[in-house]
Each structure stands twice: as C-alpha cells, then as structure tokens.
N, C-alpha and C positions, 0 to 999 in steps of 0.2 A: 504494500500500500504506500504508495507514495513514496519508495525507495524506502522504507525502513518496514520495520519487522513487529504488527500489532501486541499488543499482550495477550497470552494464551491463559484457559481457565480450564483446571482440568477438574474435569464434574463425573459424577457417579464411577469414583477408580474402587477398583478395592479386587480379592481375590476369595472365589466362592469356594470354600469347603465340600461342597458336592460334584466340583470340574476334577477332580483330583485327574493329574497327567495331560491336564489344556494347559493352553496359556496362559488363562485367566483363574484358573484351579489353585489348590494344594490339598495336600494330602492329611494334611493333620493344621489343628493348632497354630504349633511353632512352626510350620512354615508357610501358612499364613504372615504370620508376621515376620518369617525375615524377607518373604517375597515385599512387604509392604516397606519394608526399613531399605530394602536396596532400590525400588523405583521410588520413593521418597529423596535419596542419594540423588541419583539421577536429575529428577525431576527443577529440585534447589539449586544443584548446579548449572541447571540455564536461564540466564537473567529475562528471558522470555514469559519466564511463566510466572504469573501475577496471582496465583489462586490455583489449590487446590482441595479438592473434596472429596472423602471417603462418600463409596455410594450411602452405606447406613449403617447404625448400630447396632440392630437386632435383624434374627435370618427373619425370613417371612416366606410367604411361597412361592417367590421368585427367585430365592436361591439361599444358602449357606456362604451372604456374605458379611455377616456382625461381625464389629469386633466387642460387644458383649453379647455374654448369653442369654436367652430366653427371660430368667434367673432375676438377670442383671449386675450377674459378675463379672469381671472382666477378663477379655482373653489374653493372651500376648501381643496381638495387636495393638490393643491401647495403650499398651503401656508405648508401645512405638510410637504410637501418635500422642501420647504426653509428651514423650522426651524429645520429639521436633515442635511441637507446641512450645517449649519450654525454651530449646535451644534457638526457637528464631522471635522469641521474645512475648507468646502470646500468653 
C-alpha cells in the first residue's frame, strides 16, 4: 500500500487438541503450548504485526482449542500467554 507494509492483526490463532498431527493440531497439553510459545516467537519478531489473538479460552464444538479447561483451570498454554502478556508489558 503505498510502498510500505500495513499492520497485520492476527485473529483467531491458536492450536486444536483434537488436529493432533495437522498443522494447526497437537497432540497433548504441553505441546499445545510450546506450538503457541514458538509462533508467539515468531510472530513479535516482525515489526509488522500490531495485534494478536488466541482464537479462545474454552474448547466448545468447534474444536479443542482452550487454553483453559472446561473447569476453568488452566493449561500450559496460559501460562504462555501470561509470560508474553507480561514480557511485552501488558
């Protein structure tokens, strides 16, 4: 746009506990969250991207992608998304 590069906003990210072996999957829990911790990495590394948003906190019938439980306790995800909450100042 006009020679330079908009701001990008990335919406509904997250990875479903029931894709186990997609791209958008994992297998368990913990790698849920370190799929979340390394495209997190990623993501802050490009001055491009002005916003981003786990799709939700709770699974529901479109998939197994919380990062808390049904419960409302927390998975290892959150805590991932605490400690870049934290780390970029929120």
């Amino acid at each position: 746009v006009l020679g330079a590069i908009p701001p990008v906003y990335i919406t509904e990210f997250g990875y479903d506990l029931g894709r186990c072996g997609q791209v958008e999957g994992a297998c368990s829990q913990q790698e849920q969250a370190s799929e979340l911790k390394a495209a997190y990495e990623v993501f802050l590394a490009d001055p491009h991207v002005a916003g981003i948003w786990c799709y939700q906190s709770h699974d529901d019938p479109g998939g197994q992608w919380g990062y808390m439980n049904n419960d409302n306790t927390t998975r290892p995800a959150f805590n991932v998304l605490s400690s870049v909450a934290i780390a970029e100042g929120q």
